[in-house]
C-alpha positions in Angstrom: 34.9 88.5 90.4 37.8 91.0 91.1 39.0 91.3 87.9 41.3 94.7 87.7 41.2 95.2 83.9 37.7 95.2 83.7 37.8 98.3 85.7 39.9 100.1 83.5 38.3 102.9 81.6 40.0 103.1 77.6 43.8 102.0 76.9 42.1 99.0 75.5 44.9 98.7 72.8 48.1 98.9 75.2 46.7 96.5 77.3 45.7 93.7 74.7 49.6 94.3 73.9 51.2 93.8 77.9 48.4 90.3 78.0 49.8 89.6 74.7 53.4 90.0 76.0 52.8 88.1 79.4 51.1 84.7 77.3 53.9 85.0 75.1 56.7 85.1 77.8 57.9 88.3 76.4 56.6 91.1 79.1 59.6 93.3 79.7 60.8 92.9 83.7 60.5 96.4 83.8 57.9 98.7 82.4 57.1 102.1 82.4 53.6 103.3 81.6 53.5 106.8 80.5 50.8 109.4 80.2 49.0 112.5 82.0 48.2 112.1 85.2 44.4 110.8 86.0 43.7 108.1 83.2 44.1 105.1 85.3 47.8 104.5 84.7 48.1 103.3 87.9 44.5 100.9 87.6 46.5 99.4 84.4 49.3 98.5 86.3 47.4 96.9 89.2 45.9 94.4 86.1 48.7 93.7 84.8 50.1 92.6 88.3 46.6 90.5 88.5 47.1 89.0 84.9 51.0 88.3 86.0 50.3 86.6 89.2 46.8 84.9 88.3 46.8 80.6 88.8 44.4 79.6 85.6 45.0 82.5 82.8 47.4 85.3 81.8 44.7 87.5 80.9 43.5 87.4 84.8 40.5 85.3 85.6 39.6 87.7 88.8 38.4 84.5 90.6 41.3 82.4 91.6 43.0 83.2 95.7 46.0 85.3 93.9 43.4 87.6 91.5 41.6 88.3 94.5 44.0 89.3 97.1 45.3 91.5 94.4 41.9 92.8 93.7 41.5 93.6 97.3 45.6 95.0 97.6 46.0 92.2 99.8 48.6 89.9 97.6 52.0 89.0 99.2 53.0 89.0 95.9 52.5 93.1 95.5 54.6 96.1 96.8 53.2 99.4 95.5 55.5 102.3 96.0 53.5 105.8 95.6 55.1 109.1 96.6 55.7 110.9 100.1 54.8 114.4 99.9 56.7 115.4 97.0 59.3 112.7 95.9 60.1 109.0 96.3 62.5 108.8 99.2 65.6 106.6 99.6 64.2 104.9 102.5 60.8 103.4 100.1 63.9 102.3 98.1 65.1 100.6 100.9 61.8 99.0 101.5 61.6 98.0 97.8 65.3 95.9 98.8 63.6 94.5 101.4 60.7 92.9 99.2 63.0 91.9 96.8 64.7 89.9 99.4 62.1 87.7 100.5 61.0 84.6 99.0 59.4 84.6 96.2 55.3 84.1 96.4 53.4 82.4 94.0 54.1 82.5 90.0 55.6 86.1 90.1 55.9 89.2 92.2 55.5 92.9 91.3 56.7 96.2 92.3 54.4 98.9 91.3 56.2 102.5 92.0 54.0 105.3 90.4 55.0 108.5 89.9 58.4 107.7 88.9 59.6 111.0 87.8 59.3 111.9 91.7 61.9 109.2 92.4 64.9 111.2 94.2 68.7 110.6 93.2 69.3 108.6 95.9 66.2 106.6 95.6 67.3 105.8 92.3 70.7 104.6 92.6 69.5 102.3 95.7 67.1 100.6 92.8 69.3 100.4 89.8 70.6 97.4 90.1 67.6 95.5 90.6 65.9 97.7 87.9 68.9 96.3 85.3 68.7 92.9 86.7 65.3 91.7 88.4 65.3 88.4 90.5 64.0 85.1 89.0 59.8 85.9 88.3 60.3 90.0 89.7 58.7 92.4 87.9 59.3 96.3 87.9 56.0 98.3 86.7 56.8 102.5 87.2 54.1 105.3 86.0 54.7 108.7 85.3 53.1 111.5 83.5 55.9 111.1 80.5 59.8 109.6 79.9 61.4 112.3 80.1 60.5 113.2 83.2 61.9 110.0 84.3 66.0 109.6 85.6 68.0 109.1 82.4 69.3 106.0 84.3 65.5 104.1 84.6 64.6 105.3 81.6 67.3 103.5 79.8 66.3 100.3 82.2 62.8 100.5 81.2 60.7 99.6 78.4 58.0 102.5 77.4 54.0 101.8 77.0 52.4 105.3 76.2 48.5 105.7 77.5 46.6 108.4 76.2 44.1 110.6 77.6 40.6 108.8 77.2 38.2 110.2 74.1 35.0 111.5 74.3 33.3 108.3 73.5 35.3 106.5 75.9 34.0 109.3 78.7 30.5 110.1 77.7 30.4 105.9 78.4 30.3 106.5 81.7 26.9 107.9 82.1 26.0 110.9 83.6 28.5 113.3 81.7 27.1 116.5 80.7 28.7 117.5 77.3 30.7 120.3 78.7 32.0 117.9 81.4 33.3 115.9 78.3 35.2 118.4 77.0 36.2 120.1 80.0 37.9 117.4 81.2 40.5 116.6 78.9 40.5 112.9 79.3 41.3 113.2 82.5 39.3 110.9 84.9 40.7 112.5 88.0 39.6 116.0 86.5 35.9 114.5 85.8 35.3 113.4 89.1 36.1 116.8 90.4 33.4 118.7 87.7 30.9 116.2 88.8 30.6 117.3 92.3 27.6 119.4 92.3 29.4 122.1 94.7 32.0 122.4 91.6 29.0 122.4 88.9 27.4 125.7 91.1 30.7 127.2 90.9 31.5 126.6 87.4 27.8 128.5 86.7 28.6 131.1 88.8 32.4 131.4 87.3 30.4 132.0 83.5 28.4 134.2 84.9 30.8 136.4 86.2 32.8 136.1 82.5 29.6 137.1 80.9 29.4 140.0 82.7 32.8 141.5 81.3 31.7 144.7 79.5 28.4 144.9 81.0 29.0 144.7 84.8 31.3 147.1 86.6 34.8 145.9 86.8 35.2 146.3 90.7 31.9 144.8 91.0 33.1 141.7 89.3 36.4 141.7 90.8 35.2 141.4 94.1 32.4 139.0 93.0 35.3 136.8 91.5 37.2 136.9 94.6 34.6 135.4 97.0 33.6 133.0 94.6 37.7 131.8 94.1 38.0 131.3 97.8 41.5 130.4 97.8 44.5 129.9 95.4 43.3 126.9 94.3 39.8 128.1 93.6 41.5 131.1 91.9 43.0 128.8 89.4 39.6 127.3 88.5 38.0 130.3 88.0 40.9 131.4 85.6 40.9 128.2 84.0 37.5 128.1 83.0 37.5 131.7 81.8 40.6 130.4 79.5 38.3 127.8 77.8 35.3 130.6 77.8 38.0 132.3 75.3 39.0 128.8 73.7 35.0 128.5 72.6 34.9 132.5 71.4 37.6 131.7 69.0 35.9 128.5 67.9 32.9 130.2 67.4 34.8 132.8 65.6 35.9 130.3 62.8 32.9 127.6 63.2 34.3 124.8 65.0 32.9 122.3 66.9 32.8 121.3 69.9 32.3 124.3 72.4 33.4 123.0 76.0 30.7 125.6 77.9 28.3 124.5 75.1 25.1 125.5 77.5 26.6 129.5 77.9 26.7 129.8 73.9 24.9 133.5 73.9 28.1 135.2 75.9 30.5 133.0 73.9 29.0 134.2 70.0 29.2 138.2 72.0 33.0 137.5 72.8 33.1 135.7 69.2 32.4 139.4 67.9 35.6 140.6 69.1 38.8 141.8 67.6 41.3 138.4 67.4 43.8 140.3 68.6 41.1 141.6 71.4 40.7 137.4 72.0 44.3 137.1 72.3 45.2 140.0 74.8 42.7 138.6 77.3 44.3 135.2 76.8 47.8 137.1 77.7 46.1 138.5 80.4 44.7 135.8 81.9 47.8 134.1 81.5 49.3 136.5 83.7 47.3 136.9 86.1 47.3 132.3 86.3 51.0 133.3 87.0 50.4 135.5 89.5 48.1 133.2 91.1 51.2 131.0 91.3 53.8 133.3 92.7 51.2 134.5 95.3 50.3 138.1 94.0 48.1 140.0 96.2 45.1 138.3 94.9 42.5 141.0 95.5 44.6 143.5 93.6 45.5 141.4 90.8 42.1 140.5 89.9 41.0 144.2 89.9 43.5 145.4 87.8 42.4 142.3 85.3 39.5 143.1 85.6 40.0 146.7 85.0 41.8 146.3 82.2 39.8 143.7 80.6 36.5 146.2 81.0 38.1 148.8 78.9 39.1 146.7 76.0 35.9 145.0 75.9 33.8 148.1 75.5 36.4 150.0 73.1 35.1 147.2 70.9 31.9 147.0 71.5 31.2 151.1 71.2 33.9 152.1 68.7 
């Protein structure tokens, strides 16, 4: 059994909607599914094309030769259109034509394009017409992270289902989720699957440790410290991401809310907690900046000692006033 839906972490609301639409002949030929990137927008899509080209049952029975070669991305009936590099060229658009201009396979076909807010202007125009005006048993299903994003031109051509970002019950089903992992990742499968890595777990200790040592350790010593343990840019913006949320739990803990995402480091969080809000909120600007110069690649090694250096100073003000 292959079937697609089944797979499909949350969004069980939307998706009891599209079946509903497809038994009741009423499935828009062109959909757009909607919502931050990593939820399974693009899993969704695949069942719907299952349910839409399955022989015995619009809900998708996952057993019959059509549910299966879609399970397995094998269906004739299937052209999924995903981005190269950066943007959806004119020349995928031309391969969507193409499809389009075959015969017809089984009880319907499907073009999946995700990411549709990468679509180029070109790409775009070569698709409108067949966005406005499918062929006979064609149907159009585009992802992106929101609407707006979206050409004005599709969006008009499209009708919108929104998916959320998964809740905490809907991720601590999964088994195997530490609490923090919960939190930390936002609903965002992709984002959970990166946490769970144990390399990422040591780093993430490490990361808190380092933030626990504001005030106490030197400031160059911890500068330096941070920087081998970033890595790169990319591991820089971890680090300064997780410090952000070490903040995010100070001021919860400041005005007794639940939950803490870094639950397990709750003794440095209530010794931030003691700060100054404003304190809180300068090292959130701070942090901030130095995310931004992570972006516009600032001398790294520099920018964290100045943070760094800062940081130290204001932190110990408070603490020995």
């Amino acid at each position: 059994m292959a079937r697609l839906f089944d797979q499909v972490v949350g969004h069980s609301k939307p998706i009891e909607q599209l079946i509903a639409a497809v038994e009741s002949g009423r499935l828009s030929h062109t959909l757009l599914l909607v919502g931050p990137s990593g939820i399974g927008k693009a899993l969704v899509a695949r069942g719907l094309a299952q349910a839409l080209v399955c022989e015995t049952s619009h809900r998708a029975c996952g057993a019959c030769p059509s549910c299966i070669r879609m399970g397995k991305g094998e269906s004739e009936a299937l052209l999924h259109v995903a981005p190269d590099g950066s943007q959806i060229k004119r020349e995928q658009a031309q391969e969507v034509l193409r499809f389009l201009n075959l015969q017809a396979w089984g009880k319907a076909r499907v073009v999946i394009i995700e990411e549709a807010h990468l679509l180029n202007v070109q790409a775009a125009n070569a698709l409108l017409k067949s966005l406005e005006e499918p062929p006979e048993k064609t149907f159009f299903i585009l992802t992106a992270v929101n609407a707006y994003g979206v050409l004005p031109t599709i969006r008009s051509r499209s009708q919108v289902t929104r998916l959320a970002p998964l809740g905490r019950e809907e991720v601590r089903g999964m088994g195997g989720v530490e609490d923090w992992m919960v939190e930390s990742c936002m609903g965002r499968l992709d984002v959970l699957s990166q946490l769970r890595e144990p390399e990422v777990m040591e780093r993430r200790q490490e990361a808190l440790r380092l933030w626990a040592g504001l005030g106490e350790r030197r400031p160059m010593e911890l500068a330096k410290a941070s920087i081998e343990q970033a890595g790169d840019k990319e591991g820089s913006m971890q680090l300064i991401q997780w410090w952000r949320q070490m903040l995010r739990d100070a001021r919860f803990c400041q005005d007794d809310l639940e939950p803490l995402i870094h639950s397990d480091f709750r003794q440095p969080i209530e010794r931030f907690s003691q700060l100054a809000p404003d304190v809180l909120h300068w090292l959130h600007q701070e942090l901030m900046e130095l995310e931004a110069g992570m972006k516009g690649n600032w001398d790294r090694q520099l920018a964290f000692e100045t943070f760094f250096l800062r940081a130290d100073e204001l932190v110990r003000a408070q603490a020995n006033p």
